[in-house]
Each structure stands twice: as structure tokens, then as C-alpha cells.
DRENVEXZA-937098 format. One record per residue (C-alpha): x, y, z; residue in one letter. Coordinates in steps of 0.2 Angstrom, whole numbers, padded with zeros to 4 digits, always signed. Example, Ala and Ser with C-alpha at 12.3 -4.5 7.8 and 13.67 -1.06 7.14 Angstrom:
BEGIN
+0062-0022+0039a +0068-0005+0036s 
% end
This chain:
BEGIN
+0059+0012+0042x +0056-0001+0029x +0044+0003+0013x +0036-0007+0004x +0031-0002-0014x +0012-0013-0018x +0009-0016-0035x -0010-0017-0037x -0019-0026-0049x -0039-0022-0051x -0045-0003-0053x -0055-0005-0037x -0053-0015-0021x -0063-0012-0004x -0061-0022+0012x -0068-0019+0028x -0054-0026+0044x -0056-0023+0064x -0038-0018+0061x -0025-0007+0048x -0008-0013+0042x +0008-0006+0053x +0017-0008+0038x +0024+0011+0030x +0020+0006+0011x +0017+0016-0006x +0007+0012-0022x +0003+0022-0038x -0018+0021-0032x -0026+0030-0019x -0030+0023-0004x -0045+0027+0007x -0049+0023+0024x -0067+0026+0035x -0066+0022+0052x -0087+0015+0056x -0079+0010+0073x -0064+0011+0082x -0049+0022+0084x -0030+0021+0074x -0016+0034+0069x -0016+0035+0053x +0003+0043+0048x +0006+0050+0029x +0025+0057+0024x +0028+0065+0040x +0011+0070+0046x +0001+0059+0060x -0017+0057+0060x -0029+0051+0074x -0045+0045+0066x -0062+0042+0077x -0078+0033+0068x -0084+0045+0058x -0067+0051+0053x -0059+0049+0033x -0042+0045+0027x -0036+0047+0010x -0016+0044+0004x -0014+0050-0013x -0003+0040-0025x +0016+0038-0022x +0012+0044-0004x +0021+0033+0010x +0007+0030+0022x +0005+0016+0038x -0006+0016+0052x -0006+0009+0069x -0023+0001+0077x -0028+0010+0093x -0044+0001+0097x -0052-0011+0085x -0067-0008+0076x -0075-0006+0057x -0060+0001+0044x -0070+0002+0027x -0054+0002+0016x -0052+0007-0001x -0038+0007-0014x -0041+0012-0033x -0034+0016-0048x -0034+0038-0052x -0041+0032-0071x -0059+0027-0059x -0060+0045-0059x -0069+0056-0069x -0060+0073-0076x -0046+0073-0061x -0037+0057-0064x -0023+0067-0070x -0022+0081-0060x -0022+0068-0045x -0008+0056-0049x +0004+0071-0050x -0001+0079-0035x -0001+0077-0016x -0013+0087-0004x -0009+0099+0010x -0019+0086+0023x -0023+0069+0023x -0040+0068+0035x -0057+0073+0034x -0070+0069+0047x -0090+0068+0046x -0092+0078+0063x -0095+0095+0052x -0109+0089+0042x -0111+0070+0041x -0110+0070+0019x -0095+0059+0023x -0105+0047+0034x -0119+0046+0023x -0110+0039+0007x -0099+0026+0016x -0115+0019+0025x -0125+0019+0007x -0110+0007+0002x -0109-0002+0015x -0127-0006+0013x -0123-0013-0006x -0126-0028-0010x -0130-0032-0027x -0120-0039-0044x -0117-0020-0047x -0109-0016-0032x -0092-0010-0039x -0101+0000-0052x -0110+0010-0037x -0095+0012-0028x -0085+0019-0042x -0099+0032-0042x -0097+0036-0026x -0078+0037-0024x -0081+0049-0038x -0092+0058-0026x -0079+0057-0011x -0067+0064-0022x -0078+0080-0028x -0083+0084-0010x -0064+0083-0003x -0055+0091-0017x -0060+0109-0012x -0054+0108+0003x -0039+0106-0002x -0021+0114-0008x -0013+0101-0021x +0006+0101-0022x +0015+0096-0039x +0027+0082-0038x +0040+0078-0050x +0033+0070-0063x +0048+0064-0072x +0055+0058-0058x +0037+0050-0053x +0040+0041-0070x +0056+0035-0069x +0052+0028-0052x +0036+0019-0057x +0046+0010-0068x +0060+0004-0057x +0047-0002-0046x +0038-0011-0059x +0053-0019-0066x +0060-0024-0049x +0041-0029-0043x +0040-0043-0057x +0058-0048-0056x +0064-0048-0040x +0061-0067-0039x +0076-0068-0053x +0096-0065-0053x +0091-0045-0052x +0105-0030-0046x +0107-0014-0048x +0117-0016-0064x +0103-0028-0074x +0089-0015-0070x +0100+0000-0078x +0103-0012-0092x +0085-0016-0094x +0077+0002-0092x +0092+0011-0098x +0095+0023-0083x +0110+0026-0072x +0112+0012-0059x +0114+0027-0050x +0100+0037-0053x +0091+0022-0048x +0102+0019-0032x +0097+0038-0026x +0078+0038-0030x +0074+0021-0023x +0086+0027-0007x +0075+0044-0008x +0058+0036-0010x +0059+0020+0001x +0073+0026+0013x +0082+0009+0009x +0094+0006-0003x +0093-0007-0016x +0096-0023-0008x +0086-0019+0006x +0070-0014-0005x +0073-0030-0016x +0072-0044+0000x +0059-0033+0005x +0049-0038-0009x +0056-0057-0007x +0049-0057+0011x +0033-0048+0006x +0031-0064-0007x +0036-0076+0005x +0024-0071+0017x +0010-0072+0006x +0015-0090+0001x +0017-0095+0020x +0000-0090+0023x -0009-0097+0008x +0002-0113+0006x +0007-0128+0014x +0025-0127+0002x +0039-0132+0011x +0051-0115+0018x +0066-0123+0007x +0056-0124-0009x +0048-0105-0004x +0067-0096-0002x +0068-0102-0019x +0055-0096-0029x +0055-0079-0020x +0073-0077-0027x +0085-0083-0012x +0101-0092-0016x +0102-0103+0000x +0089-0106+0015x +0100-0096+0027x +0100-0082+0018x +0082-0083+0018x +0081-0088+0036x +0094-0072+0041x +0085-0059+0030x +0068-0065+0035x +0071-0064+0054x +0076-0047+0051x +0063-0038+0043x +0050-0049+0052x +0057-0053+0068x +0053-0070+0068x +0058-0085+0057x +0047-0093+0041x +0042-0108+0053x +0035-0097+0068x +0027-0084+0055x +0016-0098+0048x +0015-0105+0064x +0007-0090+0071x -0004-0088+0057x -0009-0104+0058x -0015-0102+0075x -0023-0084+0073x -0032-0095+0057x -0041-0107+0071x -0044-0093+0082x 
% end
């Protein structure tokens, strides 16, 4: 299974979709995910989840997480930096948890703080909802048994997916990113291969075809001109890697888009 490492931006963001990403993915936030309606199996390292409305999700950072949609409903979704929270940021990005799920079914707290944010509506609505992720955090924590990870390695890996994440678009292999970060080509080899379950190549078209998704949704640029900027030599090496990570070519992937967008 391909892994996609995110690299996210903002402190917070919050969502709400009928649907959740199939897509097995990692990033250095947390990422939450309330079910108002609907059903989906949520799936974190090697653990599967199924999550009814009422139900929580929560994948700490560097977790491998993906979800497949049962029946389509409300998914609140949030994804946020550690540093948002108070006294535990620490403690949280070098751990992972025992479980990944929570449900409201036992006492409705859960409910009761994703339906007051879901009734914000004001200029200081990512203020209150900071306030209440803190809150989330506080009631879930004691239920649960936090694991140490490697932090070193944690480290080292954030870096290699940092580097790689803005430079993937350039004339980048395994030598120039030992060259840049001063690590062993191999040491990088093995934690990207241990992480991601891909080797290097693999992970680095996977964040060409992530990119060139992105620009056949939101732009009209030709596919030629797109293979280039996301860091492909030639349009068939776009066209061959492209078709198999997404089982479709560029044209019929904005092509469907396209349609789903008039739908």
C-alpha cells in the first residue's frame, strides 16, 4: 500500500465531507474525525475501526491512518498542530496511544462538544475551537496508554520528508538528500522503506502525482506543462506513473473531476 506523507500548513484546519479519504497517509498533526452521520472504517497502523454517528477518531502524529466510507453522512474532520495544546504538546508528538476510537454512546461529553462547534459561527470561531480540541484532548487522554516512539528517529524522518516534500518537483535522489541533510543515503533508504512501505522512488512520484492531482483539479494547465512542474522528465513517464498510482490517466482524472464538479 502506498503512503502519502501530508505536509500541513495552518495550526488548525476543520472540514466537514459526506465522505473520508481511502488514501493510507501520515502527518506530523493530529487528525480528528466525528462521525454526525454516517458509518466508515477507520484503520490506524494495523488496527480497524468501525465508527457510527456518535463515534470519535483520533490518529496521533506520524500514525499511518485511511478510512473507507461505508454509508455517507456528516464526517466533522480535524487536523492540528500538538503546539495548539496546552501542557501536552510534547508528550503527544512522541507518543502513540493504545486505541484510536472513542464513542459518545457512554456519556454523550463527546457529542456535546462537537455539536457546540458545529453551532460556531462567529470571527472567533478558530479561537473556540482550539479551546475545545484542548478539551477533547483532556477528556480522552486518560483513557488512554501512551507508547514512546523513537524520537531520534521521528526527527530524522521529519526531516527527510520535509526536504523531499519541497523538493520533489527538482532533479532530487537518494544521493542529493544525503548531501543536503547529511545522513546516510541509507539510513534514508531504510526509514522511508520502514515508515511508508515504499522505497524512495516510489514515495517521491507519489508526491509528484499528489501535486499533479491538485493542479488537475484547480487548473485548466495543460497535462504537458503539469508533468513538468511536478518534476517529470517526459509526458510518458508521467503518463506511466500516473496511471499506476491512480489507475486512470491525467485526462480521465480531470475529466471525472470535472464531471463530479457539475454534479
Amino acid at each position: 500500500m502506498d503512503v502519502i506523507y501530508e505536509n500541513k500548513t495552518q495550526l488548525i484546519e476543520t472540514s466537514m465531507s459526506n465522505g473520508l479519504v481511502p488514501y493510507a497517509h501520515l502527518h506530523k498533526e493530529l487528525e480528528i474525525i466525528y462521525v454526525r452521520k454516517g458509518k466508515a472504517v477507520a484503520y490506524a497502523d494495523k488496527n480497524s475501526y468501525l465508527l457510527n454517528a456518535g463515534d470519535m477518531f483520533i490518529a496521533f502524529p506520524n500514525q499511518v491512518h485511511y478510512y473507507r466510507t461505508v454509508s455517507r453522512g456528516e464526517f466533522m474532520i480535524f487536523v492540528f498542530s500538538p503546539d495548539i495544546l496546552y501542557d501536552v504538546s510534547s508528550k503527544i508528538s512522541k507518543s502513540k496511544p493504545d486505541i484510536n476510537y472513542f464513542t459518545s454512546l457512554d456519556d454523550g461529553k463527546l457529542k456535546d462538544i462537537f455539536e457546540s462547534i458545529c453551532a460556531l459561527d462567529d470571527e472567533y470561531k478558530n479561537t473556540a475551537i482550539s479551546g475545545y480540541l484542548n478539551v477533547v484532548i483532556s477528556y480522552i487522554l486518560p483513557k488512554l496508554r501512551l507508547k514512546t516512539v523513537d524520537t531520534e528517529n521521528n526527527s530524522a524522518f521529519y526531516n527527510i520528508v520535509d526536504f523531499c516534500t519541497h523538493n520533489f518537483n527538482g532533479d532530487i535522489t537518494l544521493d542529493s538528500v544525503s548531501e543536503s541533510l547529511h545522513l546516510s543515503k541509507y539510513y534514508i533508504s531504510r526509514l522511508i522503506n520502514n515508515r511508508l512501505k515504499q522505497n524512495f522512488n516510489e514515495y517521491i512520484n507519489n508526491l509528484r502525482i499528489s501535486e499533479a492531482c491538485n493542479l488537475l483539479r484547480a487548473t485548466d494547465a495543460k497535462i504537458a506543462d503539469i508533468s513538468e512542474d511536478v518534476g517529470f522528465g517526459t509526458i510518458r513517464s508521467f503518463n506511466r506513473a500516473f496511471k499506476l498510482i491512480m489507475g486512470m490517466s491525467p485526462a480521465e482524472y480531470r475529466s471525472k473531476n470535472n464531471a463530479l464538479k457539475e454534479i
